[in-house]
C-alpha positions as CSV (number, residue, x, y, z in Angstrom):
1,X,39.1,-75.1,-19.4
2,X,36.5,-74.8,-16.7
3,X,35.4,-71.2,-15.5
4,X,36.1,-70.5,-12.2
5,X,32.0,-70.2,-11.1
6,X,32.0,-74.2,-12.3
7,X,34.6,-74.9,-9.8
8,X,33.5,-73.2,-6.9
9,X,31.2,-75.5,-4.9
10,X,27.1,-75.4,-6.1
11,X,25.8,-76.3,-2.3
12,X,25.4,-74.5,0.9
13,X,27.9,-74.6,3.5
14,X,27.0,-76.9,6.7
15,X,24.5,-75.5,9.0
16,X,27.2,-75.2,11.2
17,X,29.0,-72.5,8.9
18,X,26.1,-70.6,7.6
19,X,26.7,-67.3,9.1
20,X,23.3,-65.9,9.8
21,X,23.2,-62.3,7.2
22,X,20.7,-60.3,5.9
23,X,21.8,-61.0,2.4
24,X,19.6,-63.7,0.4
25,X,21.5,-67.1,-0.6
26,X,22.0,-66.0,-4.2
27,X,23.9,-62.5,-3.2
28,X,26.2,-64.6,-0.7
29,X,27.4,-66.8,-3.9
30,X,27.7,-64.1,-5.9
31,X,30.4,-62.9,-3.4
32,X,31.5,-65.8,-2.6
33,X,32.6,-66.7,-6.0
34,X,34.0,-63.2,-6.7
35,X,35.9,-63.2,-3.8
36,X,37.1,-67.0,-3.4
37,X,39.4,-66.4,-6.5
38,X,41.0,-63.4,-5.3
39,X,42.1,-65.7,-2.4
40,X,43.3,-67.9,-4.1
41,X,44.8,-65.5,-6.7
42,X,46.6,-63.9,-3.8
43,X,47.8,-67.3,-2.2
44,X,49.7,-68.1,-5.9
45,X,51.2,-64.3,-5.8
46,X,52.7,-64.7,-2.2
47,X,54.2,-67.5,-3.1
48,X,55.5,-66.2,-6.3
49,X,56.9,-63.1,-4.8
50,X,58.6,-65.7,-2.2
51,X,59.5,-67.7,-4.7
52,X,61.5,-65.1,-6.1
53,X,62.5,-63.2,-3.4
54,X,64.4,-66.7,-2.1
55,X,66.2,-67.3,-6.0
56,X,66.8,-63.7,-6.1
57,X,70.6,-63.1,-7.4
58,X,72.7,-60.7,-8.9
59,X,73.5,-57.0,-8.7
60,X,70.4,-55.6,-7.2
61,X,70.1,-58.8,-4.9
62,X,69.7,-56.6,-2.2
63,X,66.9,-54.2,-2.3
64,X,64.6,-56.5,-4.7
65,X,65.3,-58.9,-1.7
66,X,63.9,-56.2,0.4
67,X,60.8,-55.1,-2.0
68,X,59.6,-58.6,-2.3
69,X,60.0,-59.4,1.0
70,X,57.5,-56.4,1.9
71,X,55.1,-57.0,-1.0
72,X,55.0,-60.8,0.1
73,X,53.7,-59.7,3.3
74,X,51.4,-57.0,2.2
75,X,49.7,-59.8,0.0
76,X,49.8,-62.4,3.3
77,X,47.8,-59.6,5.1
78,X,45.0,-59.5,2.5
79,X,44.4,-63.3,2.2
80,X,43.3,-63.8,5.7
81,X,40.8,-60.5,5.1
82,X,39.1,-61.4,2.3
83,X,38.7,-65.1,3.4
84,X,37.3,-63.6,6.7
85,X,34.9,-61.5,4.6
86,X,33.4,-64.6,2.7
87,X,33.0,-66.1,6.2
88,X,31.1,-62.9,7.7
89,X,28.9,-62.7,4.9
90,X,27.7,-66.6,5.4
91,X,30.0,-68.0,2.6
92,X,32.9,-70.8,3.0
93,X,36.3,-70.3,1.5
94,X,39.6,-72.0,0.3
95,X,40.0,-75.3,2.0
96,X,43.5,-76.4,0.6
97,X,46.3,-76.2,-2.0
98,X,44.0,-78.2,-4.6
99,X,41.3,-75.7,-4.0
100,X,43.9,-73.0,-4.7
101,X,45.1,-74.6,-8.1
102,X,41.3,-74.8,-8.9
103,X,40.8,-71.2,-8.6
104,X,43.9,-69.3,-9.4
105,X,44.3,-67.3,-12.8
106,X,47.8,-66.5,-11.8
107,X,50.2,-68.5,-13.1
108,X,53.2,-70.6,-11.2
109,X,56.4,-69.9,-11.8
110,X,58.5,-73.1,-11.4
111,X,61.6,-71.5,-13.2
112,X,64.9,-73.0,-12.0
113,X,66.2,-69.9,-13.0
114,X,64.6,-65.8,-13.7
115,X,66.5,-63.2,-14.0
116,X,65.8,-60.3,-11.8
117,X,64.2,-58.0,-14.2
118,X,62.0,-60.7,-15.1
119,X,60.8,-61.1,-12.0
120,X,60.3,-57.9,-11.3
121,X,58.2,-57.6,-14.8
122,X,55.8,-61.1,-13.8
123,X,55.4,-60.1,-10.8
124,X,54.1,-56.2,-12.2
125,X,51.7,-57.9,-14.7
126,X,50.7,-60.1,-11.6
127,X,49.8,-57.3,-9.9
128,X,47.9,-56.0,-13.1
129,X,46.2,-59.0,-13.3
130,X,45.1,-58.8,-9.5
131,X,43.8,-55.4,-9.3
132,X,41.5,-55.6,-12.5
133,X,40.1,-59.1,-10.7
134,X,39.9,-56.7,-7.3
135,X,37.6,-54.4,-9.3
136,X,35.6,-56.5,-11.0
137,X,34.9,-58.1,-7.5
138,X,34.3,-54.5,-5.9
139,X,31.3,-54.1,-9.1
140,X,29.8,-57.6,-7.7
141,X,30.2,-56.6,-4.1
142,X,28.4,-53.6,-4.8
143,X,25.7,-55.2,-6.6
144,X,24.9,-57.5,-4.1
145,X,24.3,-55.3,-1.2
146,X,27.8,-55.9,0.4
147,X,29.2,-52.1,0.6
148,X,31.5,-54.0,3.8
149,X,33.6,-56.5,1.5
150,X,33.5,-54.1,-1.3
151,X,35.0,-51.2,1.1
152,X,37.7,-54.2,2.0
153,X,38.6,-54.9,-1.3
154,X,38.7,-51.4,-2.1
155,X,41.8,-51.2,0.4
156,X,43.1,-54.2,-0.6
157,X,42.8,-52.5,-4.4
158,X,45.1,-49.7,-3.0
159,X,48.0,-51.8,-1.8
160,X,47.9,-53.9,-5.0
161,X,48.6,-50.6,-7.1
162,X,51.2,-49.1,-4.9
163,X,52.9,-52.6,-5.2
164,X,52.6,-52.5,-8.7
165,X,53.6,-48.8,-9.1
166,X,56.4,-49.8,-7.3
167,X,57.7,-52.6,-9.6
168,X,56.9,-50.4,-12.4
169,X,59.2,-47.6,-11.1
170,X,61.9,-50.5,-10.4
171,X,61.2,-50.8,-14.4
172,X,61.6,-47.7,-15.3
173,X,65.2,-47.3,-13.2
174,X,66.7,-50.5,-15.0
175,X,65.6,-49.0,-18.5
176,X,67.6,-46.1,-17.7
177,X,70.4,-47.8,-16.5
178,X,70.9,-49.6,-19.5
């Protein structure tokens, strides 16, 4: 399997797209290629959380419907900031699904069928998953001289853990029901 730096295009963008910045070539990659698959990790968890917000079904149809429905657009929110933030920094981002698919370590979920509790467990680890990739991108913003995208991230760090404290307390409610 390829690491994710191999995929990530090795040229500069157009003249055209090279945001003028303070920060050398070599910092701008360095950002770029932590941030890129945080986009496109976040693409694959919208559509996972709509995925399963649409095949939703059974007894708590309701208020998971609900929870997703907010954590979908929570996740929608930070896409378009961190792509943004590779742009303002002189970098070029996602340019389609394929790219995604290149770049995303969360898995698809093309289940006919999960059963709520399920989902609300993958979509927990997913948002495990996500804030350990946030941090690790915060560490390489940081050491790059990019304290703006790292403050961004560290936001966008925030809303992945109350999304994923709030799954976990959804797990925690079922166990006790049982």
């Amino acid at each position: 399997m390829q690491s994710t730096k191999s995929k990530i295009e090795s040229f500069p963008p157009p003249t055209q797209l090279a945001t003028k910045t303070d920060l050398t070539p070599q910092e701008v990659k360095a950002i770029t290629e932590a941030v890129n698959p945080l986009v496109a990790d976040a693409f694959a968890l919208y559509v996972k959380t709509k995925n399963f917000h649409w095949h939703l079904y059974g007894s708590h149809f309701r208020d998971y419907h609900e929870l997703f429905d907010e954590q979908a657009e929570s996740i929608l929110e930070s896409i378009d900031t961190m792509a943004e933030r590779i742009r303002r920094v002189g970098g070029t981002t996602i340019r389609s699904i394929s790219h995604i698919g290149q770049l995303q370590t969360i898995k698809d979920d093309n289940s006919s069928m999960v059963p709520a509790g399920d989902m609300v467990r993958i979509l927990m680890e997913d948002n495990s998953h996500m804030a350990k990739m946030i941090r690790d991108a915060i560490e390489v913003c940081d050491e790059n001289r990019d304290s703006a995208t790292s403050n961004q991230l560290q936001d966008i760090l925030d809303k992945t853990e109350r999304r994923k404290w709030f799954l976990y307390e959804v797990m925690q409610g079922a166990k006790n029901a049982e």
